[in-house]
N, C-alpha and C positions, 0 to 999 in steps of 0.2 A: 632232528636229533643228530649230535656228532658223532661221527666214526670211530669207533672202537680202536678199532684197526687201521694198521699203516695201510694206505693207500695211496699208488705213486701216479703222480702227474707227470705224461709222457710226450714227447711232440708227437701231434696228430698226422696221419697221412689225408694233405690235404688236396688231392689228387694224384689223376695216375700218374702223373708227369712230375711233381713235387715231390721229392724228395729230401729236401733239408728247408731250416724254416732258425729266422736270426729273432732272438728274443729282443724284445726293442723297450718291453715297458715291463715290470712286474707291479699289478695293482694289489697285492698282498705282499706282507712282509712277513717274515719268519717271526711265529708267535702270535700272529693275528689271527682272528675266527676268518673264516669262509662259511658261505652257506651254497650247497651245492645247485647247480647252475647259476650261482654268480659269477661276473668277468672276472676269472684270477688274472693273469698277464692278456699281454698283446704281443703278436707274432709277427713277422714280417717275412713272405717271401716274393719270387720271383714272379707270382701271379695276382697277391692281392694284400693288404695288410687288414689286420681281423683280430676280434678279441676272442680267447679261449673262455669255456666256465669251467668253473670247481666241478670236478668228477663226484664229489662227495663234501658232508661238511663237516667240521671238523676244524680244528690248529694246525696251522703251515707251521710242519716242524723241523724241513729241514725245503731250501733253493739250492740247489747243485748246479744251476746253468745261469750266470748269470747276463748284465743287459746287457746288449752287443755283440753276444756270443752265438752263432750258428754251428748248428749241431744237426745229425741224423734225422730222421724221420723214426721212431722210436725209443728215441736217447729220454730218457729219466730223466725232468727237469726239475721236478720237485717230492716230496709225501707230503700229505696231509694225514693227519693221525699217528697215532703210536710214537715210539721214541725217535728221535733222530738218531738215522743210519740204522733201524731196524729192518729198515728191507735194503736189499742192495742194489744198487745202480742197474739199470738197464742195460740192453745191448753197447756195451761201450769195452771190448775186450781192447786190453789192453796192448799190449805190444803185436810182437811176429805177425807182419801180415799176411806170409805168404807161406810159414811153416808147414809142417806135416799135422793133417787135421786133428791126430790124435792128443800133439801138444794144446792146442787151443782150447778154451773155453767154452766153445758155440761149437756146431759141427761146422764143416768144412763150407758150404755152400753158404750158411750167415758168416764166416769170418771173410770169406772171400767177397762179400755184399758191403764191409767195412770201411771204406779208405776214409780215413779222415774229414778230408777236404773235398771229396768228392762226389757233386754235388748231383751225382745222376748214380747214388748208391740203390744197392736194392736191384737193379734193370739188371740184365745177363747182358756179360760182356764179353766183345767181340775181337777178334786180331786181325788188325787189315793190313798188316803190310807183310806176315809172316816174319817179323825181326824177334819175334818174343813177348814185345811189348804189347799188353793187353793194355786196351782201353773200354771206356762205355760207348753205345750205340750214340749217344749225343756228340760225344769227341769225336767218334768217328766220323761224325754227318758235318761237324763243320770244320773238319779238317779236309776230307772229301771239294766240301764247298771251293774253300780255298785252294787247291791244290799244295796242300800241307801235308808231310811224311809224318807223324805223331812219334817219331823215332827221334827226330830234330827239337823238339820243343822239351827242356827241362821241366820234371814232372818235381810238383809240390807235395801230392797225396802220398802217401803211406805206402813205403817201398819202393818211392819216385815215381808213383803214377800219375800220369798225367791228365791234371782236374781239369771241368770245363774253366774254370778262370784263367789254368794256364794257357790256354789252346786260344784263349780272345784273347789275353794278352799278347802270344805272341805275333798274332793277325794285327792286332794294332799297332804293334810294333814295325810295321811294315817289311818283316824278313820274307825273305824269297826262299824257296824250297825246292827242291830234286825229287819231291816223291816221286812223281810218274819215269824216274831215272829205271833203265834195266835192271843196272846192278843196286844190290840193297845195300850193299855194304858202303858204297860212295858217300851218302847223306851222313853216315853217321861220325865223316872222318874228321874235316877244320870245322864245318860252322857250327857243333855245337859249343865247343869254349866260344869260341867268337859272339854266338847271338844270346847266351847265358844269361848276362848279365843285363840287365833294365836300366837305363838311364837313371839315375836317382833321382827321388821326386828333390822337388825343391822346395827348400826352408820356407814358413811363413815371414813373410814383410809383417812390417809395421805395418798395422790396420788390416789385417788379411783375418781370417777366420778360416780353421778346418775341419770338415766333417767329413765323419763315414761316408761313402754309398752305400745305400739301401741295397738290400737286395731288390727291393721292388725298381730302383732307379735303375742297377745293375741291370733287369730283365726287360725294363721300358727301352734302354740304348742298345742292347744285343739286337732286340726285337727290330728297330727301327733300323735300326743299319742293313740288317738282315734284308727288309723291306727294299731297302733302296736298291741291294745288292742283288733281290729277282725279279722284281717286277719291271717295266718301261714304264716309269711314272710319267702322263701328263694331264694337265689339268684345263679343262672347259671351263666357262663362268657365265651367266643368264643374269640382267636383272628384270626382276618381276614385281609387279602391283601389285602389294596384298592389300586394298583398299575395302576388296568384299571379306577374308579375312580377316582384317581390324574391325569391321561393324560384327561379324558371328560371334567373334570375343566376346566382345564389349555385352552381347546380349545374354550369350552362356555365361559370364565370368560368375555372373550374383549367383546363378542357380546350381553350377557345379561346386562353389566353394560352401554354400548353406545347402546345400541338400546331401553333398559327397564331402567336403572338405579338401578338395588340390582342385588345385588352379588350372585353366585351360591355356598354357603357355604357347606361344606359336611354335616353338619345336614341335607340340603335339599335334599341331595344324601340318607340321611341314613333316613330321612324321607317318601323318594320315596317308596324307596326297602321296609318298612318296610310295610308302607299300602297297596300294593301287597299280600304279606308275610300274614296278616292279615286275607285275605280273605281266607286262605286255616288252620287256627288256631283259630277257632270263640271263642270258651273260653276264649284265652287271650284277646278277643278284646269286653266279653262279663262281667259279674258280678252276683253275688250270690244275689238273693231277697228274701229273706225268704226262703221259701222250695223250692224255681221255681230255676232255670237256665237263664239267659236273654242274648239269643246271637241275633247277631246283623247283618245286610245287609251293614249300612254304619261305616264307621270309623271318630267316631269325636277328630280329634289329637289333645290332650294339650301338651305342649311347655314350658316347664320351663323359666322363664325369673328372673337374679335377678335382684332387682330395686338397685339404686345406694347408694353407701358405707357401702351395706350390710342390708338394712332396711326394704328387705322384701323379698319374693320368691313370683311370680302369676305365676296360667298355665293359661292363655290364649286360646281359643281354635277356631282350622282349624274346621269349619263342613264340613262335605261332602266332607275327604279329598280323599276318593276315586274314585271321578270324575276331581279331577287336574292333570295336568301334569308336571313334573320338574319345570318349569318356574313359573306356577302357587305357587306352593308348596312355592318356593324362594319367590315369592314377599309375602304369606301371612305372613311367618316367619318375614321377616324385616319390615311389615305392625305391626305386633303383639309388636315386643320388641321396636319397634320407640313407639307406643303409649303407650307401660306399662310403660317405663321409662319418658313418657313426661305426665304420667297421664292422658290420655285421653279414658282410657277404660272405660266401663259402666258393670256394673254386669252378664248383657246376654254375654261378649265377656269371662268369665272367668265359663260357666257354660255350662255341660250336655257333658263333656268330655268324652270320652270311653275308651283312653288308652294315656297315656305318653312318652313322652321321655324328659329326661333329659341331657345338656349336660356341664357336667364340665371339661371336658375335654381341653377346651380355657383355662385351668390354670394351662394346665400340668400335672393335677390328670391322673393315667393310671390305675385306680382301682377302684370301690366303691359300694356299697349295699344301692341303695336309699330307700326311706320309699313310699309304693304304694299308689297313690291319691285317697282314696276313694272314691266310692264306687267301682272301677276298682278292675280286677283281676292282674295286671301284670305293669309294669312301666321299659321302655328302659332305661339302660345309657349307652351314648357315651364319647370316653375317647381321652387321647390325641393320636393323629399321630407322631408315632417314627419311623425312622429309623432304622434297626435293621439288622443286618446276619440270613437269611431265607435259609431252605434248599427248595430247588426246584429240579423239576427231570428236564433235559436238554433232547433235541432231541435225542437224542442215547438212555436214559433211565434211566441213570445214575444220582447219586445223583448228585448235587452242591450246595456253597454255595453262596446267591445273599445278594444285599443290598433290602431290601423292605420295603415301608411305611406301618405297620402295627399299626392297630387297635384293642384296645379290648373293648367289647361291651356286657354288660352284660344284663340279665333279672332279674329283681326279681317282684314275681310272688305268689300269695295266694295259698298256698298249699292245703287250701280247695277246691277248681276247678282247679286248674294246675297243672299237676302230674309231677315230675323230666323229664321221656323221651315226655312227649310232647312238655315242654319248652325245651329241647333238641332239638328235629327235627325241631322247630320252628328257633331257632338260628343257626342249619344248613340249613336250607333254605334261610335263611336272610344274611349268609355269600353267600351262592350259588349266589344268586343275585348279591350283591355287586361287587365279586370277578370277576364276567362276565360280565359285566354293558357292555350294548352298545346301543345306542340310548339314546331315552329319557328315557324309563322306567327299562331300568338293565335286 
């Protein structure tokens, strides 16, 4: 039955950490029915891209946010019901951002949660250099990172605060900075006209195409760089016969897909073996916290999944993959990539991962050094199944040469906590398994 009454459709808090969220699709137009828990729009932010449903059902009578646009974390994006512009906008106060609370709208503590642009609103904010200049706990940490004075960097947000956009911007920009300088006042004197201004982007060519970045692409290239920027990335590589492998398939394939419906993929093979493998290598299954060491009892497995026509990367994540069995493993995997590519993840299924695997290998690739998911120590990749001339020794003892499906399967691994020979005997233990797989667990 439709709603009587205006009710407003608002961006979701879609974690703790999420704080704004860029509308990318609206699947209702102003004056269409909804029925409530239908997909109205699609969201995108820096964690995951997801469809929203109708709070209620009812006539979309009024979209206030339209596609492209990134807004708050309780910003009024639409009503369903009642007359347009019967209810009024959500927290979106208007001007003064830093007035006396009694002019504002909101009390003091939501107008000061407000900036515009910025995109770690909501969090209590902090002043790290004593200049005046408040920023968020994010700005702070990878300003910090960099050795960046946040006094230096022209602020975009509302009342010139400075958003996390502008704080990566000007890190990519390659400027140098004086924060850790005695005096405060030095940073603030020549290089800020000087470093102000951004190169301007440049014109499209003939034949060139331009699109947004996503927020999601946005927070896949922060992420990664970030990556590169703490860990000692390097990478190990093992090839392994999965020739006992390829026969368990082949015999589970009929009875997992007609009795269960998903298929027993060798990622789920190499998934199995690996979380075994795990429990006898806690470092790689553990992470660097400040001065401490954090290893771990369970293994929560993320799962690379790319979204379609290349518009994103999520890991997804198996908890407590150390209490499944083959079967189990199978169904979470096709559980995970059916809802990342149909959008139906929510922020907890892509968090508090402990270690990855990657598989690009469905493309042919038989090589590659991937970038590790922070805050993890270590991240699997599996690679394509070739055929190949393998020597084996034959019953008499003698060499020969066989056909074998083999696989190469790398580690790359923070060299801060994973030392060359321990990601070694980890990778021989992980082939040791595969290569003997019998039953369900290898």
């Amino acid at each position: 039955m439709a709603t009587e009454t205006a009710v407003d459709v608002v961006m979701p808090q879609m974690g703790v950490s999420v704080s704004e969220g860029t509308i990318t699709k609206w699947l209702k137009r102003e004056g269409e029915q909804v029925e409530a828990d239908e997909p109205l729009l699609e969201i995108s932010t820096d964690k995951i891209d997801t469809e929203i449903p109708s709070p209620a059902s009812g006539t979309v009578t009024q979209i206030l946010v339209q596609e492209g646009e990134t807004v708050e974390v309780g910003t009024k994006l639409a009503q369903i019901g009642g007359a347009a512009g019967a209810s009024a906008p959500a927290p979106e106060p208007a001007a003064a951002p830093e007035p006396a609370p009694a002019a504002a709208p909101e009390p003091a503590p939501a107008a000061e949660a407000q900036p515009a642009a910025e995109p770690e609103a909501g969090v209590p904010v902090q002043q790290p250099t004593g200049n005046g200049k408040f920023v968020s706990p994010v700005v702070a940490r990878i300003a910090a990172e960099h050795g960046i004075d946040p006094n230096e960097v022209p602020g975009t947000g509302r009342g010139g605060r400075v958003t996390k956009q502008d704080i990566l911007a000007f890190v990519e920009s390659g400027a140098s900075t004086t924060a850790a300088a005695p005096a405060p006042a030095a940073p603030q004197a020549a290089p800020t006209p000087a470093r102000a201004p951004q190169a301007p982007a440049a014109q499209p060519q003939a034949g060139e195409e331009v699109e947004p970045v996503t927020a999601m692409r946005r927070g896949i290239a922060e992420h990664m760089r970030r990556s590169l920027d703490t860990a000692a990335h390097v990478t190990s590589a093992i090839e392994v016969d999965m020739s006992k492998v390829v026969a368990a398939r082949e015999v589970l394939k009929k009875e997992y897909q007609s009795s269960y419906g998903v298929n027993p993929t060798y990622l789920a093979f190499i998934a199995r073996a690996t979380v075994d493998t795990l429990k006898d290598f806690p470092y790689i299954n553990g992470e660097l916290r400040g001065d401490s060491i954090v290893t771990r009892k369970f293994v929560n497995l993320g799962i690379a999944v790319e979204l379609a026509e290349g518009k994103g990367l999520i890991v997804p994540v198996i908890r407590n993959a150390e209490t499944m069995n083959l079967l189990g493993i199978a169904k979470a995997i096709a559980d995970l990539a059916t809802r990342s590519r149909e959008k139906k993840l929510v922020p907890d299924d892509v968090a508090g991962g402990t270690f990855t695997i990657t598989n690009p290998g469905g493309y042919g690739t038989f090589h590659g050094t991937p970038v590790i998911n922070q805050p993890q120590s270590a991240i699997l990749g599996t690679y394509a199944l070739v055929k190949r001339p393998w020597v084996i020794t034959d019953e008499s003892g003698s060499d020969a040469i066989a056909i074998k499906p083999i696989m190469n399967i790398t580690l790359t691994y923070d060299h801060r906590l994973v030392d060359g020979a321990y990601a070694g005997r980890f990778l021989r233990d992980l082939r040791a398994r595969l290569e003997s797989w019998e039953g369900d667990g290898g």
